[in-house]
C-alpha positions in Angstrom: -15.9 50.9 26.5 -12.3 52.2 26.5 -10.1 51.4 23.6 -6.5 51.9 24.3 -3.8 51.2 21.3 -0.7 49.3 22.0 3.0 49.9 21.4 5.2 46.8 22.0 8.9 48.4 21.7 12.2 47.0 21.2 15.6 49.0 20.6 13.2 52.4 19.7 11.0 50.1 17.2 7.6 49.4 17.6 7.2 45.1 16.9 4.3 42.8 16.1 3.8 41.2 18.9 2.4 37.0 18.7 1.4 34.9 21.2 3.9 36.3 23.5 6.7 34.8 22.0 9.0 37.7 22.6 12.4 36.5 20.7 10.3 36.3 17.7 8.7 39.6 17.6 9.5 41.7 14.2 9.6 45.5 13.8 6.3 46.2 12.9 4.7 46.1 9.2 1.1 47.6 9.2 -0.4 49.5 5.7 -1.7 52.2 8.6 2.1 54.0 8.6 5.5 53.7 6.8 7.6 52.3 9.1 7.9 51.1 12.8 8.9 54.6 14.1 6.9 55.5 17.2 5.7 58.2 16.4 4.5 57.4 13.1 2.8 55.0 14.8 1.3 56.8 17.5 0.1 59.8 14.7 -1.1 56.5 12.4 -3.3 55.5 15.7 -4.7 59.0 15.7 -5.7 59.8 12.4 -8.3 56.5 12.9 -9.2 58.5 16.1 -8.6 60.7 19.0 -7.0 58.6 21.3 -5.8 59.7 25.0 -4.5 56.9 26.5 -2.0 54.3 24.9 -0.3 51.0 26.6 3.5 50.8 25.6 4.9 47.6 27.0 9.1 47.9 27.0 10.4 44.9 26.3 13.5 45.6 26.6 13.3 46.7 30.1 10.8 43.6 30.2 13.3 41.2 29.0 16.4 42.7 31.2 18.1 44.9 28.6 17.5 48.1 30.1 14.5 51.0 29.8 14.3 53.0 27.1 13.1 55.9 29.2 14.2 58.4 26.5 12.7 57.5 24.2 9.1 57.4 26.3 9.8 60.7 27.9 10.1 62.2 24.1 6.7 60.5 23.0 5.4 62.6 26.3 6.4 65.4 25.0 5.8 64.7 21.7 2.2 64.2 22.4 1.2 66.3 25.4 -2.4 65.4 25.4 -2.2 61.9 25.7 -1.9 59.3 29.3 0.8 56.7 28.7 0.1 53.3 30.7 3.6 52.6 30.9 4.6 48.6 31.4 8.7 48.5 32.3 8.6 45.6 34.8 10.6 46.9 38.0 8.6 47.8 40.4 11.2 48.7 42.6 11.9 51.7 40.1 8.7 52.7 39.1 6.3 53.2 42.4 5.5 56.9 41.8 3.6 57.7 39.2 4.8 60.8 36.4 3.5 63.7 34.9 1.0 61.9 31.8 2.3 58.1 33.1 0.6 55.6 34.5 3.0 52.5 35.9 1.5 48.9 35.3 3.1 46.4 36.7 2.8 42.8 36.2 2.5 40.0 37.6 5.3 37.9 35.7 7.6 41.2 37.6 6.2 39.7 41.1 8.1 36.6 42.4 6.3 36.6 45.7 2.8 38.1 46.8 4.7 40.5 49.5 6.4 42.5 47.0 2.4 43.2 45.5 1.7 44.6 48.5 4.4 46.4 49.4 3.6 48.7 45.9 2.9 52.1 47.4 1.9 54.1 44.5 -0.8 56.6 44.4 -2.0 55.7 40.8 -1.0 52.1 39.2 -2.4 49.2 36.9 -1.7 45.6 37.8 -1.5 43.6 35.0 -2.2 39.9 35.7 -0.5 38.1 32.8 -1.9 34.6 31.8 0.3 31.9 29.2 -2.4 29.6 28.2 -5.1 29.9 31.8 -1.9 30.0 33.6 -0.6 33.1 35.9 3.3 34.4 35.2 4.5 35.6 38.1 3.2 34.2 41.6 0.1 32.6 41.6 -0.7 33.5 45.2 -1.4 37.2 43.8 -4.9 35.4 42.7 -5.5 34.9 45.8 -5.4 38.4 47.5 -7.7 40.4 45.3 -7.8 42.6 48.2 -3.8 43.6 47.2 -5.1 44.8 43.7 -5.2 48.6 42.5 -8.6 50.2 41.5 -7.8 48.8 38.0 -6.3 45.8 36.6 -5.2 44.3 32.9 -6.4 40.7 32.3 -3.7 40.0 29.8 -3.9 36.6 27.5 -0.3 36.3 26.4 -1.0 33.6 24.0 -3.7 35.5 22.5 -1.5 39.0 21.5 -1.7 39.1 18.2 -3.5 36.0 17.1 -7.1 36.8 16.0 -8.3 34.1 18.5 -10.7 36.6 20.1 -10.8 37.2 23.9 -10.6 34.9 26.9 -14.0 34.9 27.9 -13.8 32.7 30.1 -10.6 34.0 32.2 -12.5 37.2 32.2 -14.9 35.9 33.8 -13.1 34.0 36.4 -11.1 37.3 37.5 -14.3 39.4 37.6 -15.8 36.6 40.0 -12.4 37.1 42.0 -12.9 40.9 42.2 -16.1 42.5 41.1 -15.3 45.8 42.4 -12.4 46.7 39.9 -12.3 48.1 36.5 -11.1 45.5 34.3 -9.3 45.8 31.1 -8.9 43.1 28.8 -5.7 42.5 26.7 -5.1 39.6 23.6 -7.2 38.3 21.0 -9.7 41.1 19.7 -10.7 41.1 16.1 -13.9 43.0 15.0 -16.4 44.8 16.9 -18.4 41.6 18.3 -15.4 40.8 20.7 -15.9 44.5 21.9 -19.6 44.0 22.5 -18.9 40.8 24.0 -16.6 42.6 25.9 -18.4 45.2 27.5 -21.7 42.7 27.7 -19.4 41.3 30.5 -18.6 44.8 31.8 -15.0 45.3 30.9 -14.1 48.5 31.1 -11.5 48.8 28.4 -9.4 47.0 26.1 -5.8 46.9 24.8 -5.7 46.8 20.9 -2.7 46.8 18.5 -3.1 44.1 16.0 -7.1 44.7 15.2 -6.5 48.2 14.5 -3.7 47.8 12.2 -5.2 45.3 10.0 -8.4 46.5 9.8 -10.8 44.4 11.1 -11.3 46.7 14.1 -13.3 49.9 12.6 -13.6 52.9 14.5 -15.0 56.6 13.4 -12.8 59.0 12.5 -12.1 62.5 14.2 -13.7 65.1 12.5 -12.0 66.4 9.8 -9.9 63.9 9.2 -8.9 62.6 6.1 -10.8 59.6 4.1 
């Protein structure tokens, strides 16, 4: 299974995000880098191991308070070899795919189901984002599975950051909805057993920020690297 790493950004800083409670969220302290640059972040990520894909959710551009587009175009070319799943929240700007990005868009960023379908990009993620079993965002996008991209982020708001482990259940409920697409889980891992539980129920990849920083989430090393 998958393991992508996360990078919740505000003003250029990479924050702790909790439970989805976004007016709270604090630049990030985690013993894995010195500060809450990005790319010390990113290069932290990597030195536990070679990564190629990484989420980074803008909340600024997810709260209304504009994209920070520069600063994602210079971790592109900071980091050449590396997909960024890229989660801004307008649609209406973000329907073709770039060079090494990947547009998610989700479903608290879709008021009505038409504006789902009318999403014409080649390559995209939906993210259906859940606040304690409920769906931000219209709830009739449940209902047309048939509207969803090849893959699609099951994303526990209330989980982010809390060491509550997955939404089993939820997971569950969406893969009965669509069995066809690749799902990828998003809120509550801690330790490896949520991963096997995980891909027991054929996820096929998982978002990860808080496990990885703290610890609990052990992963091998590329070679070489140090201890």
């Amino acid at each position: 299974m998958k393991i992508i790493p996360v990078l919740d950004l505000t003003q250029g800083l990479v924050v702790h995000a909790v439970k989805g409670r976004r007016e709270s969220y604090q630049p990030l302290s985690s013993p894995l880098c010195r500060d809450a640059d990005p790319f010390a972040v990113v290069e932290a990520f990597l030195s536990l191991h070679p990564f190629d894909t990484f989420y980074i959710a803008d909340l600024d551009a997810l709260m209304g308070f504009g994209c920070q587009n520069r600063l994602v175009a210079a971790l592109r070319t900071a980091f050449p070899g590396i997909v960024f799943w890229l989660d801004q929240g307008v649609p209406e700007a973000r329907e073709a795919a770039r060079d090494a990005i990947v547009p998610v868009i989700g479903s608290e960023s879709l008021p009505a189901v038409e504006r789902l379908q009318r999403i014409t990009a080649h390559d995209w993620i939906l993210s259906l984002d859940f606040f304690d079993g409920g769906l931000k965002g219209c709830s009739e996008i449940l209902d047309t599975p048939q509207s969803w991209p090849e893959r699609v982020i099951v994303m526990t708001l209330n989980r982010v950051g809390s060491f509550d482990g997955p939404d089993l259940g939820l997971l569950d409920r969406v893969r009965q909805l669509a069995p066809d697409r690749a799902l990828i889980a998003a809120g509550g891992v801690r330790h490896g057993g949520d991963l096997e539980a995980l891909e027991g129920r054929g996820v096929h990849a998982v978002l990860v920020a808080s496990a990885l920083h703290s610890g609990s989430l052990e992963l091998s090393r590329p070679s070489g690297a140090a201890p």
